[in-house]
C-alpha positions in Angstrom: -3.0 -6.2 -64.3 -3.7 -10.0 -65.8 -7.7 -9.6 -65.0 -10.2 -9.7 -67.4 -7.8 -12.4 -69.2 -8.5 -13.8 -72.1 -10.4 -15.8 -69.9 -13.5 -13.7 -69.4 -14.0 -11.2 -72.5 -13.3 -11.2 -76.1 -10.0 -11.8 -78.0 -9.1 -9.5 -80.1 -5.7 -8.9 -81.7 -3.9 -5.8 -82.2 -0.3 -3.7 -82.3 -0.7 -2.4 -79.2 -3.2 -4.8 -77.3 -2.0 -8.3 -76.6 0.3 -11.0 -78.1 -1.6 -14.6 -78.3 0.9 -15.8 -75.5 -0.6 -12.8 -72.9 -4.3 -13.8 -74.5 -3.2 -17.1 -72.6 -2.2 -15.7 -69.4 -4.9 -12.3 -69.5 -4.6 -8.8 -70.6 -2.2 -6.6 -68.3 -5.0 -4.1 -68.1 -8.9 -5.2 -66.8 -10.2 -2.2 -67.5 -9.7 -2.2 -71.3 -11.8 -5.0 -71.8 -14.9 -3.1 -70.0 -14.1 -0.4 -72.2 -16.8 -0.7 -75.2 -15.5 2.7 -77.0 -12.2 1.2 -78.0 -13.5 2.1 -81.7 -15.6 4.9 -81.2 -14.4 8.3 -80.9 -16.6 9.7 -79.0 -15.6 12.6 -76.5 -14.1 11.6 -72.8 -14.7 7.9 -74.2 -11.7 7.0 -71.3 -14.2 7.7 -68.7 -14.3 5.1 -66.2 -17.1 6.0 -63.6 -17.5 4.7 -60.0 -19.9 1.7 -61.3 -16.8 0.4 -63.4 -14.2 0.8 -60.9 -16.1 -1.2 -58.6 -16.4 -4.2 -61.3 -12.7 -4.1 -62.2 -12.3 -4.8 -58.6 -14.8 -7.5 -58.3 -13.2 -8.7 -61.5 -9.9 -9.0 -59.9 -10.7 -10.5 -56.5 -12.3 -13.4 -59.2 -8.9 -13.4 -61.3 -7.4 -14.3 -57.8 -9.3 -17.8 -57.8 -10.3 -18.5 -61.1 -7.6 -17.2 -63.4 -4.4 -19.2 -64.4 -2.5 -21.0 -61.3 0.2 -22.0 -63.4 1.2 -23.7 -66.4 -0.9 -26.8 -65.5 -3.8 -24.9 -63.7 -5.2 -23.1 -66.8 -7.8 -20.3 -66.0 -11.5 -21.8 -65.6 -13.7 -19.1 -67.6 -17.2 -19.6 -66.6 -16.4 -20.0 -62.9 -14.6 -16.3 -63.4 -17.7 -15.3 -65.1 -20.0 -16.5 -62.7 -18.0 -15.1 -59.8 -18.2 -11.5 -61.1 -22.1 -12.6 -61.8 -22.4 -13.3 -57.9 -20.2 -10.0 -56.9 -22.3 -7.4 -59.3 -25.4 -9.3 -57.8 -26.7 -9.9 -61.3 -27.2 -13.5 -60.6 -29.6 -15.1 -58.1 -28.1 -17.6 -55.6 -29.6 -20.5 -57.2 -27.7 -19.6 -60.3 -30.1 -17.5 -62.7 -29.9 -14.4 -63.8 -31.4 -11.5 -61.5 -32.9 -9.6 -64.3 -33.6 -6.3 -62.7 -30.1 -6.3 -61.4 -29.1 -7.4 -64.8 -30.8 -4.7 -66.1 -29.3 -2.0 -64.0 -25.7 -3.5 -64.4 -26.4 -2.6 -68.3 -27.6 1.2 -67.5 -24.6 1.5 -65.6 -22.0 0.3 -67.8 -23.8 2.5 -70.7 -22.8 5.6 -68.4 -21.8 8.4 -69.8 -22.6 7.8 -73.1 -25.4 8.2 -74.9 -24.8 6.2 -77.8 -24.8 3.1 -75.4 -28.0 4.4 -73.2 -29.6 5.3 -75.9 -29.6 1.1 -76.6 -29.6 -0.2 -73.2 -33.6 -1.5 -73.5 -32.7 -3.3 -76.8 -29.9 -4.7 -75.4 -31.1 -5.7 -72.3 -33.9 -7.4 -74.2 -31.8 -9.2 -76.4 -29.3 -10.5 -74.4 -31.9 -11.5 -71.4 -33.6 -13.6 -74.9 -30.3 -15.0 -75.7 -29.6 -16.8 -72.4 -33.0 -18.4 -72.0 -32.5 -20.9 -74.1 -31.6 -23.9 -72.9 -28.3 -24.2 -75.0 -27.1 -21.1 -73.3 -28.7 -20.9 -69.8 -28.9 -24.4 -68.8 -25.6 -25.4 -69.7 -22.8 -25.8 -67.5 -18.9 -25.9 -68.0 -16.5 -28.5 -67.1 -15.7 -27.1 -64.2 -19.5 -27.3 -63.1 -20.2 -23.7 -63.5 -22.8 -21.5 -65.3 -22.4 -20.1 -68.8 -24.8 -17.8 -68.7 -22.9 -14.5 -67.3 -20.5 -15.2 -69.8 -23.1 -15.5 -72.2 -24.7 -12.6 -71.1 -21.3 -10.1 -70.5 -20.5 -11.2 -74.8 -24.1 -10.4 -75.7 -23.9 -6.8 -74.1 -20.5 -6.2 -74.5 -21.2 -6.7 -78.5 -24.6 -4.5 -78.4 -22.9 -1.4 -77.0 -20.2 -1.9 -79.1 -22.1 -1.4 -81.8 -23.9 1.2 -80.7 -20.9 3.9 -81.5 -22.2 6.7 -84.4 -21.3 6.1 -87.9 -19.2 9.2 -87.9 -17.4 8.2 -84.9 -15.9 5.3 -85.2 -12.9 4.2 -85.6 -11.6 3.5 -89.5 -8.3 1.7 -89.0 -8.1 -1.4 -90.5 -8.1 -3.4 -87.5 -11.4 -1.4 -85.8 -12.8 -2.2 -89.6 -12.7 -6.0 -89.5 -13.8 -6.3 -85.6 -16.9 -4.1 -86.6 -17.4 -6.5 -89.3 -17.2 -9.8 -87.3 -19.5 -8.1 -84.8 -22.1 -7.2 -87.0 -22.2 -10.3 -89.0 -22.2 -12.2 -85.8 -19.0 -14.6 -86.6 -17.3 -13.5 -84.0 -18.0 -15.9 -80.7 -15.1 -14.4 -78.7 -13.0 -16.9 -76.5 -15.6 -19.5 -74.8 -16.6 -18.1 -71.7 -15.9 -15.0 -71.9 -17.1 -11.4 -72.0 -15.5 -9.6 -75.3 -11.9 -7.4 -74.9 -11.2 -4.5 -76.7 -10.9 -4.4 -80.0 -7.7 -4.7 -82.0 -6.3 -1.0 -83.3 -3.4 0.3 -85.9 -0.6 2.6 -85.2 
């Protein structure tokens, strides 16, 4: 499935995630780029629980609209992003962020692991600081909507991430230099868009 395209999450690049051209058009799989374990081997980390089935969905009933129409129709990120916003009920309906919902969304995704609930009030904090400022928040896209559930999905997305144990994660090369563009904070991810998975090695 072309969901979560490149046009809502990160962009990473791997042997066997996507080539630039399906960046372009969107991953084949949504749920891979909800998946923050990609580089942590942590046990069952494949899980997907009831919360995330129900966001893949919302995710591709938004895909529908907002994603790529065509060669000349390219996908409109922030409207995609603020369309799964409205769906998980994490934004108001004038726009701003529903914290408590926010919140919640965040426990949620963390589920079952608990490397990722073990950071969920840290992350929660952070990100909800991140999108207040009026660079981030108040900005809109060309397309007239919201950044700031895109903002928001790449702040947590990054934070539980990085979460995964030192002696669980994943040492391949191409897990190595995601971790370090994470935690140096040079990597933006595609504007507009919540992270994907991270690139791996065969």
């Amino acid at each position: 499935m072309k969901v979560f395209l490149c046009v809502f999450v990160i962009a990473f690049v791997a042997t066997n995630l996507v080539s630039a051209e399906e960046h372009h058009r969107g991953p084949p799989n949504s749920a891979h780029l909800w998946d923050n374990n990609k580089c942590c081997n942590v046990e069952n980390k494949d899980t997907k629980t009831e919360f995330l089935e129900g966001v893949i969905k919302n995710a591709e009933e938004c895909h529908k609209t907002y994603g790529p129409q065509g060669p000349e129709k390219p996908p409109k990120f922030d409207c995609y992003a603020e369309c799964i916003g409205n769906k998980t009920e994490i934004l108001n309906s004038d726009g701003t962020l529903n914290e408590a919902n926010y919140k919640t969304f965040v426990t949620n995704w963390a589920e079952p692991f608990d490397h990722q609930k073990a950071v969920v009030e840290a992350t929660v904090t952070k990100c909800l600081e991140k999108v207040k400022t009026p660079d981030s928040s108040e900005e809109k896209s060309q397309d007239g909507c919201s950044k700031i559930t895109a903002r928001v999905f790449h702040c947590t997305k990054g934070e539980l991430f990085k979460s995964c144990p030192a002696d669980k994660q994943d040492t391949s090369e191409g897990c190595k230099k995601f971790r370090e563009m994470v935690e140096s904070g040079k990597f933006k991810g595609p504007r507009g868009h919540p992270p994907p998975p991270p690139p791996t090695q065969q």
